[in-house]
C-alpha positions in Angstrom: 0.0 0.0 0.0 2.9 2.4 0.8 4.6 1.4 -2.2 1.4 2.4 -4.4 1.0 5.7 -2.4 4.9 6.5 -2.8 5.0 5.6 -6.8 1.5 7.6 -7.0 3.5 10.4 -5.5 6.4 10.2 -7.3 4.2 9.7 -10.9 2.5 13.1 -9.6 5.8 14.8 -8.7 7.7 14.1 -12.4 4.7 15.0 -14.3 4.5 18.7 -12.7 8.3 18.7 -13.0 8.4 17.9 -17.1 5.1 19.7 -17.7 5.1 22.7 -15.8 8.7 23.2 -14.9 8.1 23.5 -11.0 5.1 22.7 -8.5 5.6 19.0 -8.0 8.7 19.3 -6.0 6.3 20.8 -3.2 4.7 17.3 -2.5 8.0 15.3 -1.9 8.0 16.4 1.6 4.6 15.9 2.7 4.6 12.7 0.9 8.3 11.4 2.4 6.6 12.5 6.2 3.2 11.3 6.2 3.6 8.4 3.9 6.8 7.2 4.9 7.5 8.3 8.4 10.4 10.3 7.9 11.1 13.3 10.3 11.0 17.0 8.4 14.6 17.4 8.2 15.5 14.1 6.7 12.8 14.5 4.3 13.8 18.2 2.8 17.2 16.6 2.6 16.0 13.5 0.8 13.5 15.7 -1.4 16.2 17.0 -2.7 18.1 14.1 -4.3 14.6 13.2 -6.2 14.1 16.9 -6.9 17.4 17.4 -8.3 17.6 14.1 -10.5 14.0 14.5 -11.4 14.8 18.2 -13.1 18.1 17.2 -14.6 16.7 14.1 -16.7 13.3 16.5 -17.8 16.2 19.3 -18.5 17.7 16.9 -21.1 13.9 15.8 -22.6 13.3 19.5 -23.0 17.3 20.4 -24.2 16.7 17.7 -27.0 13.7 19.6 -27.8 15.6 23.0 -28.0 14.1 24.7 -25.0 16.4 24.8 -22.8 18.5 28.6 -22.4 21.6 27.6 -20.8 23.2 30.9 -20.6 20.5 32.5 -18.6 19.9 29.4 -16.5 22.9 29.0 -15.6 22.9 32.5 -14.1 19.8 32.1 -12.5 20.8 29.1 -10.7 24.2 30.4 -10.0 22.6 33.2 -8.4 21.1 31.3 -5.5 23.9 29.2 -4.7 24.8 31.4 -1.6 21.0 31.6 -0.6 20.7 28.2 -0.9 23.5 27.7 1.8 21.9 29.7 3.7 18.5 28.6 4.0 20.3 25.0 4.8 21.9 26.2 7.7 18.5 27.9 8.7 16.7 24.6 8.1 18.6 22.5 10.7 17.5 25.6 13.9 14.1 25.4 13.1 11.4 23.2 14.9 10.3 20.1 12.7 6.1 20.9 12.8 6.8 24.9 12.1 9.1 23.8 9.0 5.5 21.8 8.4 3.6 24.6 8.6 6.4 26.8 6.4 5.6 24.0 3.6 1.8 24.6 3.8 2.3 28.3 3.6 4.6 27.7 0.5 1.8 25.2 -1.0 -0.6 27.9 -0.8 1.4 30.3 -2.4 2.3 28.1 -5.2 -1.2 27.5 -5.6 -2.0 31.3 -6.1 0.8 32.2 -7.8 -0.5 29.4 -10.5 -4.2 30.5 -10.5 -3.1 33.8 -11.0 -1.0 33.1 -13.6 -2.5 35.1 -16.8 -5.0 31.9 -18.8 -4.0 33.8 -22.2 -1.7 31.4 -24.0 2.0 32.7 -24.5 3.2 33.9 -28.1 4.8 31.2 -29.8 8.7 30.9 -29.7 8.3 30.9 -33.9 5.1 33.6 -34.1 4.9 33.3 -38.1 4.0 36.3 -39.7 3.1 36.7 -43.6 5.9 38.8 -44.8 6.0 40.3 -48.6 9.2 39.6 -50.7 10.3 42.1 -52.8 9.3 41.9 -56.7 11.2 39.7 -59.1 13.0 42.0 -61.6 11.9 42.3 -65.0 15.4 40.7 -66.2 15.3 37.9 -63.9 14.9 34.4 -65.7 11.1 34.2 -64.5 10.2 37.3 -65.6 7.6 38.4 -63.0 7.1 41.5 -61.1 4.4 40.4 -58.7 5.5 40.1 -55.4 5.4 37.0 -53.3 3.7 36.7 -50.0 6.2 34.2 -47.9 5.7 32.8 -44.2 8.7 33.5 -42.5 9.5 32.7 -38.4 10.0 35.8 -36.4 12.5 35.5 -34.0 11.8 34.4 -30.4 10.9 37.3 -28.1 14.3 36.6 -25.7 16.1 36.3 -28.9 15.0 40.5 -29.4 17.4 43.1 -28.6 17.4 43.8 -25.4 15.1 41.3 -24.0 17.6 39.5 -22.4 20.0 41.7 -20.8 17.8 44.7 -19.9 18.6 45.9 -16.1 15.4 45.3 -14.7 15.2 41.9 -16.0 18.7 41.1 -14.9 18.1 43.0 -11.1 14.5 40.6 -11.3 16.7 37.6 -12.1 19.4 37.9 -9.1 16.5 38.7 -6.8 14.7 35.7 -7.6 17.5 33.6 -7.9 18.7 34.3 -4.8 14.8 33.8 -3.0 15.0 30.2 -5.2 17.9 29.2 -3.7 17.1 30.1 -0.2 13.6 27.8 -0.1 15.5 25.5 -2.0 18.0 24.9 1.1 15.3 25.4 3.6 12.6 23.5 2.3 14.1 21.0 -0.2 12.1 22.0 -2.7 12.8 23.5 -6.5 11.2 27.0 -6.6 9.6 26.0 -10.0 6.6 28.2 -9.1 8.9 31.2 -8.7 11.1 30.7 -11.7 8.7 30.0 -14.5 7.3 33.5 -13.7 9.9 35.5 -14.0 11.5 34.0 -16.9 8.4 34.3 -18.9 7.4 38.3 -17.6 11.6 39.7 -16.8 13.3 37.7 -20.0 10.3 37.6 -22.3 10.7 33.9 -22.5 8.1 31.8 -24.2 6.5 28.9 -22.1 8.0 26.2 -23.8 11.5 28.0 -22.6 10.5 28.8 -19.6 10.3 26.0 -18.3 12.9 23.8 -20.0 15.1 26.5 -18.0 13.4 26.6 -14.9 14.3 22.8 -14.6 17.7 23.6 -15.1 18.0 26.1 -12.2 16.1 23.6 -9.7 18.6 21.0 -10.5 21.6 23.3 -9.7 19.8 24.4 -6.9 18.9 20.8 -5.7 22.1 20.4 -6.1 24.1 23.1 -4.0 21.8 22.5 -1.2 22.3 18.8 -1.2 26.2 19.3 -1.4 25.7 21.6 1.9 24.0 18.5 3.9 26.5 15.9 2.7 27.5 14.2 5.7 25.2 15.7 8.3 22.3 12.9 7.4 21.7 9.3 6.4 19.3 8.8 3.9 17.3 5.8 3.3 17.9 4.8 -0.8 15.1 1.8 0.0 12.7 4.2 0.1 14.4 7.0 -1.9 14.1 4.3 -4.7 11.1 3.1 -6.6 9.9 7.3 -5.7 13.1 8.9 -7.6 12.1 5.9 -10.7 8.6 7.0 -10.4 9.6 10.6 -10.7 11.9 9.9 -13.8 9.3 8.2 -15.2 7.1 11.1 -14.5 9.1 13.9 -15.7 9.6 12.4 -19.2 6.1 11.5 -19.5 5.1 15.4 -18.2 6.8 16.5 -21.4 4.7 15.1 -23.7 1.7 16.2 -21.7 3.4 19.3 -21.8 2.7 19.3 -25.6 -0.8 17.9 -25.6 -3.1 20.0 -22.8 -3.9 23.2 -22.3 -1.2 24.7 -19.9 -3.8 26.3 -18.2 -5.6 23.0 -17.4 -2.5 21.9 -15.8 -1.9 24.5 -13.5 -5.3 24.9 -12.5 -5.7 21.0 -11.5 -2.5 21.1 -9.7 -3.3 24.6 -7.8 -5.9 22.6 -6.6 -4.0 19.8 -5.4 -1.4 22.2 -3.8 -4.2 23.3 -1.4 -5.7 20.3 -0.5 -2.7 19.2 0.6 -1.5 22.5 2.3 -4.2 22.3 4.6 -4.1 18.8 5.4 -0.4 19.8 6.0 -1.1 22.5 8.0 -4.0 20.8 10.3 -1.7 17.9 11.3 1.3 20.3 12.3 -0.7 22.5 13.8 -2.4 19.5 16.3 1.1 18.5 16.9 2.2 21.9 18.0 -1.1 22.6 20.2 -0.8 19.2 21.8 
C-alpha cells in the first residue's frame, strides 16, 4: 500500500516537473513525512536528491527539444547558490512541525501564484507572420514583377534586442534567484513556481523556454543544497528508490503532456491539489504543536 502511495506520489511529482517546470517538487515532503515516516529534516534533505535528479533528466527531454537557455539558466541558478546555503543552515534551527507549517504556507502560495497566472496562451517561440518579398525583376529568368507573399518565423521574443540583458530583468533575475535558492536549502524543494514567472514576464521567454530553463535552475539548486548536507544525514535509498524511478518516469512523461493539454488545465488542476494538501499539511502540524 505504501509502495502504491509512494509511486502515485512520485508519478505526480515528475509529471508537474516535465510539464510545468516546477510545483511538483512541493509534494515530496509531505509525501516522504506522512507516507513514509520520515522526520522534516531528513525529508527536505531527501527531497532534494529526487528533486534534483528529477529536473536534470526532464532538463535533457526539453534540451533535445531545443528549450532549454543555458546561458541565462545557468545565471539564475548560480545566483542562488549562496541563498541556498543559507536557507540550509537555517533549516537544521528550526522546529520540525513549524518547517510543516512553512511548507503549507509555500503550497498555498504556489497554488496562487499558478491560479493567478494570466489563462491567455503565450506567443509562440516561432510567431509566423506573412511577410512580402520584394518583386522579381523584369530581367530575372522568371520574368515576374508580382511580389510574393512568404511565411517567415519571427524571431523568439528573448532572442529580441534587449530582451535578455535589460537591467530590470537582470536586477528581477538575481532577486529571484537568490529567493530560489534560499527555499530550495530550507525546504528542499525546486522553486519552480517562482522561476517559470519570472522567466516568462523579466526575460520575455516563451513557455515552452520557460520551463525547459526553470528545470535547469532547480537541478543546480537541488544540487548546492544537497552538497551543503553531505554528511550531516543518512538517507534511506530503500525508500528513496522506486519514488526517484517514479519521478523519472514522470518527468519524461510530463513533457509530452506538456505538448498535448492546455497549460492552463494543468496548472489549474494542480493549484488545486497544492491546497488540499496544504491544509491537510497545516492541520496535522498545527495539532502536533497545540498538543
Amino acid at each position: 500500500m505504501i509502495t502504491a502511495a509512494v509511486l502515485a506520489v512520485g508519478l505526480a511529482i515528475g509529471l508537474s516537473l516535465g510539464a510545468l517546470g516546477g510545483g511538483g517538487s512541493i509534494l515530496t515532503v509531505p509525501a516522504l513525512v506522512y507516507l513514509l515516516g520520515e522526520s522534516a529534516h531528513v525529508a527536505t534533505t531527501e527531497s532534494l536528491v529526487i528533486v534534483g535528479v528529477s529536473a536534470l533528466a526532464a532538463t535533457i527531454a526539453h534540451a533535445r527539444a531545443g528549450h532549454v537557455r543555458w546561458g541565462p539558466g545557468l545565471a539564475f541558478g548560480l545566483a542562488g547558490l549562496a541563498a541556498s546555503y543559507a536557507g540550509t543552515a537555517a533549516n537544521t534551527r528550526v522546529d520540525p512541525q513549524v518547517l510543516m507549517l512553512a511548507f503549507a504556507a509555500l503550497m498555498l502560495t504556489a497554488a496562487i501564484a499558478m491560479l493567478k497566472r494570466g489563462a491567455a496562451p503565450p506567443k509562440s517561440a516561432t510567431d509566423d507572420r506573412v511577410r512580402i518579398a520584394p518583386a522579381p525583376s523584369p530581367s530575372a529568368p522568371s520574368g515576374g514583377g508580382t511580389a510574393v507573399l512568404t511565411l517567415a518565423p519571427s524571431p523568439p521574443v528573448a532572442d529580441q534586442p534587449g530582451a535578455r540583458f535589460s537591467v530590470s530583468g537582470i536586477v528581477k533575475l538575481l532577486i529571484a534567484g537568490s529567493a530560489v535558492g534560499f527555499i530550495t536549502g530550507f525546504l528542499g524543494v525546486g522553486g519552480g513556481f517562482v522561476i517559470v514567472p519570472v522567466l516568462v514576464t523579466a526575460l520575455g521567454y516563451t513557455m515552452a523556454d520557460a520551463v525547459g530553463t526553470s528545470l535547469l535552475v532547480i537541478a543546480i539548486n537541488s544540487a548546492a543544497a544537497l552538497l551543503a548536507r553531505t554528511g550531516h544525514m543518512q538517507l534511506h535509498w530503500a525508500l528513496l528508490a522506486p519514488f526517484i524511478a517514479a519521478a523519472l518516469a514522470g518527468s519524461f512523461a510530463g513533457r509530452n503532456v506538456a505538448y498535448r493539454l492546455p497549460a492552463e488545465t494543468l496548472k489549474r488542476a494542480f493549484a488545486v491539489l497544492l491546497v488540499l494538501v496544504a491544509g491537510y499539511v497545516a492541520i496535522r502540524a498545527g495539532l502536533t504543536l497545540a498538543g
